[in-house]
Backbone bond lengths (Angstrom), bond angles and torsions (degrees), N, CA, C in turn:
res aa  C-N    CA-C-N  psi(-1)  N-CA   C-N-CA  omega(-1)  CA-C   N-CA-C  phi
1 X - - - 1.442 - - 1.527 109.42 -
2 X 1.311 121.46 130.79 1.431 125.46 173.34 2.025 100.45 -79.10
3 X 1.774 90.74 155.66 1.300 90.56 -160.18 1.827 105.65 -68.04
4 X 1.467 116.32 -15.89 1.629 118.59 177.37 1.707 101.47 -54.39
5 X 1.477 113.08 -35.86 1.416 119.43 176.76 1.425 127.39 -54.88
6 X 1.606 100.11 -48.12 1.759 97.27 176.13 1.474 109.94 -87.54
7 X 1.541 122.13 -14.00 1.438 109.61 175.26 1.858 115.33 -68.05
8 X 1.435 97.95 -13.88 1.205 109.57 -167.12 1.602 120.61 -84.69
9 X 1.479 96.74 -20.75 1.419 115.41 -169.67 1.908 110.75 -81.33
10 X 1.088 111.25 115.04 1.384 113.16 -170.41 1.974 114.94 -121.47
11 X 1.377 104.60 142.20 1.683 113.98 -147.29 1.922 89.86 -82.24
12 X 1.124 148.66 117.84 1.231 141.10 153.80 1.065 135.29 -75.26
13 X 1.329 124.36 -19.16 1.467 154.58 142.16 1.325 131.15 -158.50
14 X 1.063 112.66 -175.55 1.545 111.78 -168.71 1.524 104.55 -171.78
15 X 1.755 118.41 149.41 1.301 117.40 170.88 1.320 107.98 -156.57
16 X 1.367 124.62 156.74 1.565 128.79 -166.00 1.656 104.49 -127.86
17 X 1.173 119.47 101.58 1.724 105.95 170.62 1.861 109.71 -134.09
18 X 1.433 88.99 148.53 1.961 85.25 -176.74 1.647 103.66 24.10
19 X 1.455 111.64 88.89 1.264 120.29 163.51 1.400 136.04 81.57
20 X 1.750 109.87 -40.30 1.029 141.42 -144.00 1.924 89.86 -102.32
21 X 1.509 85.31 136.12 1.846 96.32 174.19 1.468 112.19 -122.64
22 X 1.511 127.45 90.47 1.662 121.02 -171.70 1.829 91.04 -93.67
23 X 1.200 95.47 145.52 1.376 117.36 163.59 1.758 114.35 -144.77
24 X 1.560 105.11 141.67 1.214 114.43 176.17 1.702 99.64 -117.12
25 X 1.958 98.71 132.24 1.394 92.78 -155.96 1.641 73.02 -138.65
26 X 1.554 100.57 153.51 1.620 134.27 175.18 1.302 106.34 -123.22
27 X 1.056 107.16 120.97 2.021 123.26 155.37 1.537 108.02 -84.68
28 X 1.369 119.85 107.67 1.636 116.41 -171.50 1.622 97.76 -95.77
29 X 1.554 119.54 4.44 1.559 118.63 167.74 1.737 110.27 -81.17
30 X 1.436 110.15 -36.61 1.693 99.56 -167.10 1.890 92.11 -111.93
31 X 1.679 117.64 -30.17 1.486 111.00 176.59 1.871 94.29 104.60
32 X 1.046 113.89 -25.57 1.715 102.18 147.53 1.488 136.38 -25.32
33 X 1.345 129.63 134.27 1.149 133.96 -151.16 1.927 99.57 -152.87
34 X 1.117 120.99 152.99 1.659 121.20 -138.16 1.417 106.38 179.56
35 X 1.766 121.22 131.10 1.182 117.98 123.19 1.104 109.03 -127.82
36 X 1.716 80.15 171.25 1.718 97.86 -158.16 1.627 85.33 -135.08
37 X 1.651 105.87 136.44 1.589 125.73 -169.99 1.568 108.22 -115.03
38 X 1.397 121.97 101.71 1.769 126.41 -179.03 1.287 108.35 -100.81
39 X 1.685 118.04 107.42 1.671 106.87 162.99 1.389 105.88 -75.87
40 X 1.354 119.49 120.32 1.447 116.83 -177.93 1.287 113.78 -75.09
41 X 1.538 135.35 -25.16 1.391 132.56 137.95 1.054 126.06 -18.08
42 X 1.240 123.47 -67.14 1.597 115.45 178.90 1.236 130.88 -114.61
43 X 1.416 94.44 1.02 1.887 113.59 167.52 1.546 99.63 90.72
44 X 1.330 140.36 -10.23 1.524 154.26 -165.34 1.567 94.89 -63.32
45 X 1.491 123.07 133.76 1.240 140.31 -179.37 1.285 113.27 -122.35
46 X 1.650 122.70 164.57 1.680 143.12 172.45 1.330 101.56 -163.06
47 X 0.726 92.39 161.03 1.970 114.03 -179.04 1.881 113.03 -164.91
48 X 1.228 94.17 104.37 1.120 104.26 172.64 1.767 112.62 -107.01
49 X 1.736 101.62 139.51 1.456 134.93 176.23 1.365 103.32 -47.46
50 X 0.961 144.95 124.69 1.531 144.60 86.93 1.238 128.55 0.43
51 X 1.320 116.62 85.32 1.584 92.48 -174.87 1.378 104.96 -105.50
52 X 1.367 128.24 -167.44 1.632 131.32 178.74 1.142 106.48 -62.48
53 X 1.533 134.45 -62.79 1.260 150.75 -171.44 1.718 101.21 -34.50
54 X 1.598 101.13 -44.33 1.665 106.09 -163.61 1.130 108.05 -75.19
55 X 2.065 108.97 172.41 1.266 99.76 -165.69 1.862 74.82 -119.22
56 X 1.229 123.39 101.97 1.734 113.06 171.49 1.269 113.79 -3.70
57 X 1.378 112.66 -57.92 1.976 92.01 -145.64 1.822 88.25 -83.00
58 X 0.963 131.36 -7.47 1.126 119.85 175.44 1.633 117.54 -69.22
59 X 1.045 107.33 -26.41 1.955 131.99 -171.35 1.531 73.98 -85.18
60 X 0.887 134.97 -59.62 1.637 145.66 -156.00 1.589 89.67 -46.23
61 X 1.430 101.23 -83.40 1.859 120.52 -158.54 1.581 80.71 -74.78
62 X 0.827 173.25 138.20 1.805 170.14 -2.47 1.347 114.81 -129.49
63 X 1.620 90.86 89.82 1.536 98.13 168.64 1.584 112.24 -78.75
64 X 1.221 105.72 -33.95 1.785 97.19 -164.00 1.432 98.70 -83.68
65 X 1.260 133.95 -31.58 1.492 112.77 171.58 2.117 115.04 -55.19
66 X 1.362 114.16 -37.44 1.208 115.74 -170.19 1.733 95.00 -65.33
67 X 1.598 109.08 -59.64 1.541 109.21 173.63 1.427 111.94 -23.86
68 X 1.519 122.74 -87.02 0.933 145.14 168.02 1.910 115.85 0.76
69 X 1.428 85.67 -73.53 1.823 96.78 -179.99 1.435 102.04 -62.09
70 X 1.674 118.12 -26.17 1.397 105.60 -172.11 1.570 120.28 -90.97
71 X 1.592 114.34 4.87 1.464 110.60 -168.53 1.418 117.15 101.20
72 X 1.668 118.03 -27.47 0.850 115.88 -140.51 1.956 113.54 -83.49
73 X 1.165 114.73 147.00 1.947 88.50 -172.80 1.411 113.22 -93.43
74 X 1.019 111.19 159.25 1.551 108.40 -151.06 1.962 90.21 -124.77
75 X 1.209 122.66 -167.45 0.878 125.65 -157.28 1.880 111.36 -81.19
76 X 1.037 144.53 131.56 1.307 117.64 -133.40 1.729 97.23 -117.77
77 X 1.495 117.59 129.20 1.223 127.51 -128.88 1.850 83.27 -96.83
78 X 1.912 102.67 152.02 1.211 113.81 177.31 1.705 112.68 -34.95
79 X 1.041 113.98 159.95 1.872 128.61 163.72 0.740 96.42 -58.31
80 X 1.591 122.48 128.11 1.644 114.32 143.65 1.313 122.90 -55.32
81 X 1.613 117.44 150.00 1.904 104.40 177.95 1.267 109.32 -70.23
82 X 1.749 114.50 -177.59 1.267 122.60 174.47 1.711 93.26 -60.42
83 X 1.412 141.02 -63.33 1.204 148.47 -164.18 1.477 88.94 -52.21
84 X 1.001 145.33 -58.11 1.371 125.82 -172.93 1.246 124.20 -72.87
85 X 1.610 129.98 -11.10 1.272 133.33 171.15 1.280 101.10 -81.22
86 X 0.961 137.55 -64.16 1.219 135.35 144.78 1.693 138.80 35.80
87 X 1.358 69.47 -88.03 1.710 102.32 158.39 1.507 122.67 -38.54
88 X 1.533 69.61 -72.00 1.612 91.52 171.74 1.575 150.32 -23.62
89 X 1.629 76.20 -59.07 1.674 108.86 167.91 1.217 133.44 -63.21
């Protein structure tokens, strides 16, 4: 990113729960629209598109379902134990 890029980039909301850091972010240089999902535990990131169709705060309040439909990989969930493979099987 050139630095005109991050001056450009502006926070629209944001929320922190069990770990988790969602932010909905706007680039007012290209008109792009974004959240971006931080487990601060393990530092692991996603960022899901905005697209036209969407309505933000919805991308906002469910990122991993939008991820999800989009392919996109999301933060990649503990191992199951041996006892839970197990199970499984």
């Amino acid at each position: 990113m050139t630095p005109e890029t991050l001056t450009s980039i502006r926070e629209l909301d944001s929320r922190f729960n069990d770990g988790f850091q969602v932010r909905l972010l706007w680039c007012s240089h290209t008109g792009r629209v974004w959240v971006s999902v931080l487990d601060t535990r393990s530092e692991d990131t996603f960022r899901v598109e905005v697209y036209e169709a969407d309505r933000p705060l919805d991308v906002f309040h469910h990122p991993y379902a939008y991820a999800g439909q989009r392919g996109i990989a999301t933060i990649p969930r503990p191992a199951a134990s041996e006892a839970d493979q197990a199970l499984a099987a």
